[in-house]
VMD Tcl script that draws the C-alpha trace (Angstrom):
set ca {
  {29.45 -3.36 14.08}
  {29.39 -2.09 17.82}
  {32.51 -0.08 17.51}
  {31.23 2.42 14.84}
  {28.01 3.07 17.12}
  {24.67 3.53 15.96}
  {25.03 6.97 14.26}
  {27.43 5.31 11.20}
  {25.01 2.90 10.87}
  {21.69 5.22 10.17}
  {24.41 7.00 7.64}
  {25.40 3.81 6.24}
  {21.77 2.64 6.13}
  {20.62 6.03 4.27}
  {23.44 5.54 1.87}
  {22.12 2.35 0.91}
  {18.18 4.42 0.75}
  {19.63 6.90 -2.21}
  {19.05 6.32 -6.01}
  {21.78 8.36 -7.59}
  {24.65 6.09 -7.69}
  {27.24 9.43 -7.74}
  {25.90 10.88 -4.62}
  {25.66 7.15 -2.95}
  {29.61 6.79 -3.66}
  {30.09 10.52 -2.44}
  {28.05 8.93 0.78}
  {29.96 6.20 1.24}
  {33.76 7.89 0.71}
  {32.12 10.48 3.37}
  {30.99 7.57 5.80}
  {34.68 6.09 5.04}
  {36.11 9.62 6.66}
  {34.10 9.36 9.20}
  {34.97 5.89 10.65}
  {38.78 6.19 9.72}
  {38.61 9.51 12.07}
  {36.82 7.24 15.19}
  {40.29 5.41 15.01}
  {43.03 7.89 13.91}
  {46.26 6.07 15.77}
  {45.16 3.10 13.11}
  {45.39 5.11 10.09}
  {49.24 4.28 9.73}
  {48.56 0.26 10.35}
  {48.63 -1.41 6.68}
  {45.48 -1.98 4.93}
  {43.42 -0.29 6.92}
  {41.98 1.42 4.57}
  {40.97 -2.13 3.54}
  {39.67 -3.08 6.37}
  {37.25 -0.06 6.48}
  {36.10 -0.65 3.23}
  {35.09 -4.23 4.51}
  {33.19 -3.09 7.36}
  {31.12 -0.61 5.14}
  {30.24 -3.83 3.42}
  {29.56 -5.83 6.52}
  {27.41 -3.00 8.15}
  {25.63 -2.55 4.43}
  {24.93 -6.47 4.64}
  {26.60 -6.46 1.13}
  {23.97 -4.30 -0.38}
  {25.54 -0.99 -0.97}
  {25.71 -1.06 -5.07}
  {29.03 1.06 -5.21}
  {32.30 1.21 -6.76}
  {34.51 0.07 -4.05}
  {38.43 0.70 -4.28}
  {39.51 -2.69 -2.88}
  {38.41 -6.57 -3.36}
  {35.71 -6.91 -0.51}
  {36.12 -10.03 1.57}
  {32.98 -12.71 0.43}
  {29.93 -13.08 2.76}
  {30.11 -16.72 2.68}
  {34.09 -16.19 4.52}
  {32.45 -14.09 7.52}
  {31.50 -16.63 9.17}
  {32.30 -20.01 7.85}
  {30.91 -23.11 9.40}
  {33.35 -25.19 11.99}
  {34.14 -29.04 10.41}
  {32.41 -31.35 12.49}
  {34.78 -33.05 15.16}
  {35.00 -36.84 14.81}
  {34.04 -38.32 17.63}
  {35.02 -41.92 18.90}
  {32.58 -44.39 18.24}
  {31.93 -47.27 20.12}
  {31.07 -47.51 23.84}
  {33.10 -48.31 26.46}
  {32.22 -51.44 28.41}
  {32.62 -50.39 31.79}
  {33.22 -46.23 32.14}
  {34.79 -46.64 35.85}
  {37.75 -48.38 33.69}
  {38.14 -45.64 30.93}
  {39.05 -46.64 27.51}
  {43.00 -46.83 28.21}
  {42.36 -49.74 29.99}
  {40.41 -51.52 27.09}
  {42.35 -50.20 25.01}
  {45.59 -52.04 27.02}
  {44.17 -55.26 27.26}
  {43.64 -55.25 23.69}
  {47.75 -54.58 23.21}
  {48.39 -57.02 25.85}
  {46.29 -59.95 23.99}
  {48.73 -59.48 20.63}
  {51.23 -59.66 22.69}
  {53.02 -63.42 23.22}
  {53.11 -65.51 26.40}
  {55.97 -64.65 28.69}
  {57.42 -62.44 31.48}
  {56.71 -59.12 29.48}
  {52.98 -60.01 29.07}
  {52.49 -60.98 32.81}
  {54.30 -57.25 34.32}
  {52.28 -55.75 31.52}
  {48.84 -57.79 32.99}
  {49.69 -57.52 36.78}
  {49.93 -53.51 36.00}
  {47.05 -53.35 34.04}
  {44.91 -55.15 36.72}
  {46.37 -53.15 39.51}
  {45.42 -49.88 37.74}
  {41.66 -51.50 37.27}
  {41.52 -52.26 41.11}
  {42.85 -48.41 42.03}
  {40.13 -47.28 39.31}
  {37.57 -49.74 40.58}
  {37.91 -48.47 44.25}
  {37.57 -44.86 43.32}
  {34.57 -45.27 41.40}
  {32.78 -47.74 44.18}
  {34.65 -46.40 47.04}
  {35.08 -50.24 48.96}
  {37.73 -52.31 48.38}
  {37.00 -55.04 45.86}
  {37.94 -58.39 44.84}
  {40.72 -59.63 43.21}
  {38.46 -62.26 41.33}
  {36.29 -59.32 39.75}
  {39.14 -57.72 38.27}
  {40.15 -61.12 36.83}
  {36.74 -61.61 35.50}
  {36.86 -57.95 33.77}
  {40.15 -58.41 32.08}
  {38.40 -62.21 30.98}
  {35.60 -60.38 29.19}
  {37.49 -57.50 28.00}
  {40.02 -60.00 26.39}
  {36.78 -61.73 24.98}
  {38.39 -65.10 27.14}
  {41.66 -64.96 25.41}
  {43.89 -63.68 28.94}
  {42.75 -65.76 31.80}
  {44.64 -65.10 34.89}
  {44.95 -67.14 37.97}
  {43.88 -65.65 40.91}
  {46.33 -67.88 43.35}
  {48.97 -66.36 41.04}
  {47.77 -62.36 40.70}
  {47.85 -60.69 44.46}
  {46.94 -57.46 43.88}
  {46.85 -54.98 47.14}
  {44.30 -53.42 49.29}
  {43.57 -49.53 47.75}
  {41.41 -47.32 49.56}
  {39.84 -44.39 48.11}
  {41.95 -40.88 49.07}
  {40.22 -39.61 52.08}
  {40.23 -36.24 49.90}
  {38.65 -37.82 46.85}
  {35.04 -37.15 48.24}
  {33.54 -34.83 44.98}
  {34.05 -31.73 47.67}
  {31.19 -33.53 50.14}
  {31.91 -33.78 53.70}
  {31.00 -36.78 55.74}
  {27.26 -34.94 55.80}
  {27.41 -34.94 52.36}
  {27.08 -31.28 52.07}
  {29.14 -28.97 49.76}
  {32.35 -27.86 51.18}
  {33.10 -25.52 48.18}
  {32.23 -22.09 49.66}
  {33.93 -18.87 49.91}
  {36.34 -18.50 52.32}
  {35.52 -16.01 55.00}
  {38.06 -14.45 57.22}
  {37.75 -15.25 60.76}
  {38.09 -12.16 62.97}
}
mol new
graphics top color blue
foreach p $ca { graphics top sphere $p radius 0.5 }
foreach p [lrange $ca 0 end-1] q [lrange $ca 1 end] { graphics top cylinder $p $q radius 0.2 }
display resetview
């Protein structure tokens, strides 16, 4: 442990070296003294006496055959292994659209025929045209975003085209990745002009 330094652990390392199991506890209460004294505004905190016994432990790697005054914390709770995260399975179709989107056409196909479901469609294919345009960066079709919302549905919502007017988006002249026009980086450090 870094913040005993390298001298307590020769002295705890030598403690573990001698046979006589008297003089190894005499060792270890005196290596105890020593490391409470590196830290002497701590000596009030609760169970810190605890806590050094733990570290002697730790720095021992559990093999320091001694009689200690306290329950020592188990090896295998040092450093327990993180549960695996759960990841979602299944691809998305089309990754410019994001998984909200397939996620909302699959809502809007339970839901029945009617003004509700058509807002609910005409929003859902504007936000694929504003995504769309960002990701290809020229304006696109009203008849391809009726085609993706066709195979998301898997044919179940066809829309009309004559019917769906979606408007013109444009990417945000700032939405460039931080390229110029040159396509060089424009993330630098700012310099002061003098």
């Amino acid at each position: 442990m870094p913040e005993y330094g390298r001298a307590v652990q020769k002295m705890v390392d030598h403690a573990i070296t001698i046979e006589d199991r008297v003089e190894r506890q005499r060792c270890a209460n005196t290596i105890i003294a020593v490391m409470g004294n590196m830290f002497p505004q701590l000596r009030d905190v609760a169970d810190f006496n605890h806590k050094l016994w733990d570290h002697l432990a730790v720095m021992a790697d559990f093999k320091l055959d001694i009689d200690y005054p306290y329950e020592l914390v188990a090896p295998e709770t040092l450093h327990p292994t993180p549960q695996r995260l759960s990841y979602p399975k299944g691809g998305i179709r089309y990754r410019h659209y994001g998984r909200c989107i397939q996620e909302m056409i699959q809502k809007a196909c339970g839901i029945p025929e009617g003004e509700e479901r058509n807002e609910l469609l005409r929003l859902i294919a504007a936000q694929m045209k504003k995504e769309y345009v960002l990701w290809n960066k020229e304006s696109v079709e009203d008849s391809k975003i009726i085609e993706d919302i066709r195979e998301y549905s898997n044919g179940q919502i066809v829309l009309d085209e004559n019917n769906l007017k979606l408007g013109t988006y444009r990417a945000p002249s700032n939405y460039n990745n931080g390229k110029n026009q040159n396509g060089k980086n424009q993330r630098r450090k700012n310099k002061k002009k003098y």
